[in-house]
C-alpha positions as CSV (number, residue, x, y, z in Angstrom):
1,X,31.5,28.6,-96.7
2,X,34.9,29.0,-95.0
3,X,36.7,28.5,-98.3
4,X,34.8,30.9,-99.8
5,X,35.9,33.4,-97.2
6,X,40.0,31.9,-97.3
7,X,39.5,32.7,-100.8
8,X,38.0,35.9,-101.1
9,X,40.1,37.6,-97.8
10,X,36.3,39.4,-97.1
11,X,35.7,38.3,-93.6
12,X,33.6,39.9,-91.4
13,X,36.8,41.7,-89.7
14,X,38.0,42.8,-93.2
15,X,34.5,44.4,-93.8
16,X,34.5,45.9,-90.1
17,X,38.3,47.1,-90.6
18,X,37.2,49.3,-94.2
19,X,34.1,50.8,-92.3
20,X,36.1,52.0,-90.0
21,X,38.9,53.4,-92.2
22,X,36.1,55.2,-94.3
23,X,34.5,56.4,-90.8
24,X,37.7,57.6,-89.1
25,X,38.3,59.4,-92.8
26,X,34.9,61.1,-92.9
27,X,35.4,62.6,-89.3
28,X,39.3,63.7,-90.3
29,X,37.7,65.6,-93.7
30,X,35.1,66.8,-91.1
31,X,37.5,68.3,-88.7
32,X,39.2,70.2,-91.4
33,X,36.5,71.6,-93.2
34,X,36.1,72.9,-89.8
35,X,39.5,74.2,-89.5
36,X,39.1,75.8,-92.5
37,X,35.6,77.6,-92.1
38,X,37.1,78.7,-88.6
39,X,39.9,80.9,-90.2
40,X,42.7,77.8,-89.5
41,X,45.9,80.1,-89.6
42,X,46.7,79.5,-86.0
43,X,47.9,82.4,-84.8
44,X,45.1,82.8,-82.4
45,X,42.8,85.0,-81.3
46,X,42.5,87.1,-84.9
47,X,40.2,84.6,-86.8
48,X,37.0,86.4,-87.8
49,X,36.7,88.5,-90.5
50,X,35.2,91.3,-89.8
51,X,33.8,94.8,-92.2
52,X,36.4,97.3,-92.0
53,X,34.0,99.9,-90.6
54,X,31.9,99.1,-87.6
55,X,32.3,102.4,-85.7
56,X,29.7,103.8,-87.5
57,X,31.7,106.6,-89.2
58,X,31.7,107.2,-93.1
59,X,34.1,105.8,-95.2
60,X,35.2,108.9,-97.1
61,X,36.0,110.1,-93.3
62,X,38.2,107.2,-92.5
63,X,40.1,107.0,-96.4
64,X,38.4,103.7,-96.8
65,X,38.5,101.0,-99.8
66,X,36.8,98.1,-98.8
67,X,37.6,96.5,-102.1
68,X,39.7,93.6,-101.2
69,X,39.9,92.6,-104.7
70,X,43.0,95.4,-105.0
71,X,45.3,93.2,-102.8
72,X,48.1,91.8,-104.5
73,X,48.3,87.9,-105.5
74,X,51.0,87.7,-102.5
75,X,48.7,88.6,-99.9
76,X,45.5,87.4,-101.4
77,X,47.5,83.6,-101.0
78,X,48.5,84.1,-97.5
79,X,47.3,83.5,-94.2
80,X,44.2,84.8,-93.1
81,X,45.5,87.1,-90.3
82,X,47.5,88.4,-93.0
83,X,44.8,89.2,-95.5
84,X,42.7,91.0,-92.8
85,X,46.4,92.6,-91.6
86,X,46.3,94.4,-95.5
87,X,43.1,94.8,-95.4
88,X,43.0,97.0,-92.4
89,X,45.8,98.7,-93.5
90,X,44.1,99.7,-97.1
91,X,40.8,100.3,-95.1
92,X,42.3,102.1,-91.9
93,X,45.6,103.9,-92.9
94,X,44.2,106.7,-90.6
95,X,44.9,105.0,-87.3
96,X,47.4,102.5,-88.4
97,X,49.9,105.5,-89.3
98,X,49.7,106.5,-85.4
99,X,51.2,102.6,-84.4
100,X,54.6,101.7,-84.5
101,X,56.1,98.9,-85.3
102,X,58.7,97.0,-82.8
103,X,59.9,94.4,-85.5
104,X,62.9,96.8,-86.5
105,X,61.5,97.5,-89.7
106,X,62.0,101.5,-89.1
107,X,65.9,100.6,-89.2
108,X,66.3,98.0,-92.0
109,X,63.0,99.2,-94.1
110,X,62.7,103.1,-93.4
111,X,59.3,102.5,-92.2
112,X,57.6,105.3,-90.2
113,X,54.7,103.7,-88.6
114,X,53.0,100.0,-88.9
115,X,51.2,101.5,-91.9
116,X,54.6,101.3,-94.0
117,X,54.6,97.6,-93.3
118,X,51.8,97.2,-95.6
119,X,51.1,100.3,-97.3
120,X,54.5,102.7,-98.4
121,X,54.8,105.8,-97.9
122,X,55.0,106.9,-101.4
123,X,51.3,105.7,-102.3
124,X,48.6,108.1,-102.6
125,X,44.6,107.7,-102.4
126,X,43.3,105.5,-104.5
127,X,46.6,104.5,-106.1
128,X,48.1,102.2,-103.1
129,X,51.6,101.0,-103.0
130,X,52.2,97.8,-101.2
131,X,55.1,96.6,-99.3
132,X,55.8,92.9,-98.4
133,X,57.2,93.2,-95.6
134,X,54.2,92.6,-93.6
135,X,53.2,89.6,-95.6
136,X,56.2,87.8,-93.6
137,X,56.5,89.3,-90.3
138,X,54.2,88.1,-87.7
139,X,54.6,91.1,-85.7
140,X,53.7,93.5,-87.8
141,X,50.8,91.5,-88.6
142,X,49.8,90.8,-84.8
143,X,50.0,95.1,-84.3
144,X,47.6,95.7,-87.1
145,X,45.2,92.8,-86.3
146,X,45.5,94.2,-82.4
147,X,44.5,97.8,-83.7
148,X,42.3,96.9,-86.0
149,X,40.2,95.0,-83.0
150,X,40.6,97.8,-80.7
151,X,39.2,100.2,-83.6
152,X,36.4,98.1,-83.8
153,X,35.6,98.0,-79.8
154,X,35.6,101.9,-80.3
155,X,38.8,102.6,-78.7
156,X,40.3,105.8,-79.5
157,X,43.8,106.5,-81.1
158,X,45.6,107.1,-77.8
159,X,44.7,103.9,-76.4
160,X,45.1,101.7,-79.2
161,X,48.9,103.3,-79.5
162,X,49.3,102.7,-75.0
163,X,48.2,99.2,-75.8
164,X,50.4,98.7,-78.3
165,X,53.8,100.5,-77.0
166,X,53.2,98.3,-73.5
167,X,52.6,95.4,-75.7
168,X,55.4,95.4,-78.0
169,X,57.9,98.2,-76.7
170,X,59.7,95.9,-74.9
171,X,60.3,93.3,-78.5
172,X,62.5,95.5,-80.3
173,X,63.4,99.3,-81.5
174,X,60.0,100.8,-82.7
175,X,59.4,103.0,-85.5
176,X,60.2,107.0,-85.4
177,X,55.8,107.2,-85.0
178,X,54.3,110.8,-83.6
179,X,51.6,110.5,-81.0
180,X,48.4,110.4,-82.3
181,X,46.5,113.8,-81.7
182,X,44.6,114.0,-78.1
């Protein structure tokens, strides 16, 4: 029986070894289907997807979409955050045109509020523009992600804007954004 098993190479440590392989492989596909239903982009804290509207108001009030499908192939291949960043900028232009941007996009882009980032200027209802500046800047992404929370905790305009000014003033010039009305 031994020189069967010199022959073969199956002892019982060579059976024990390839369990193990195949167990510690389930448990690593395991974790990243995890990773992967969890949102995995690892920016933190801006993982769940969430309807654009849960304040209760009417879309035709707010200049909603909610059709994700009209996202361009750039941002329907990026990160999460990102996605939900273009998203709430399609779905919310209303409160994202009150935020500014710190990421100096106002100087080198002409942008006039975190909206631009996303969303130009020139676009009209129904017929959105998109920039791409936001589909590579992490801040731009973060303010729209951190308003688009705020928005749906029920937070008004002028403290979604406070938040973000004492959040980000401090990164880099802002946009040329008005106040949002009181």
């Amino acid at each position: 029986m031994s020189d069967r098993r010199q022959q073969s190479g199956a002892g019982p440590l060579t059976g024990l070894l390839s369990m193990l392989a195949v167990a510690v492989l389930v448990v690593l596909v395991g974790l990243g289907a995890i990773y992967l239903v969890a949102g995995g982009s690892g920016s933190g804290g801006h993982q769940t997807a969430v309807p654009a509207s849960t304040t209760g108001d009417q879309p035709e009030q707010m200049g909603t979409s909610q059709d994700s499908g009209t996202l361009p192939e750039y941002v329907m291949s990026a990160s999460e955050d990102t996605k939900m960043a273009y998203q709430f900028a399609l779905d919310r232009p209303d409160v994202l045109m009150w935020m500014p941007c710190y990421c100096g996009c106002g100087d080198h882009s002409g942008h006039k509020s975190a909206k631009n980032c996303f969303i130009k200027e020139s676009s009209t209802p129904g017929n959105p523009q998109f920039d791409e500046h936001g589909a590579s800047c992490a801040m731009c992404v973060g303010i729209a992600l951190d308003a688009k929370t705020m928005t749906e905790e029920g937070r008004s305009l002028g403290e979604i804007r406070a938040y973000i000014d004492q959040e980000y003033g401090a990164i880099g010039p802002g946009t040329d954004t008005p106040f949002p009305p009181a």
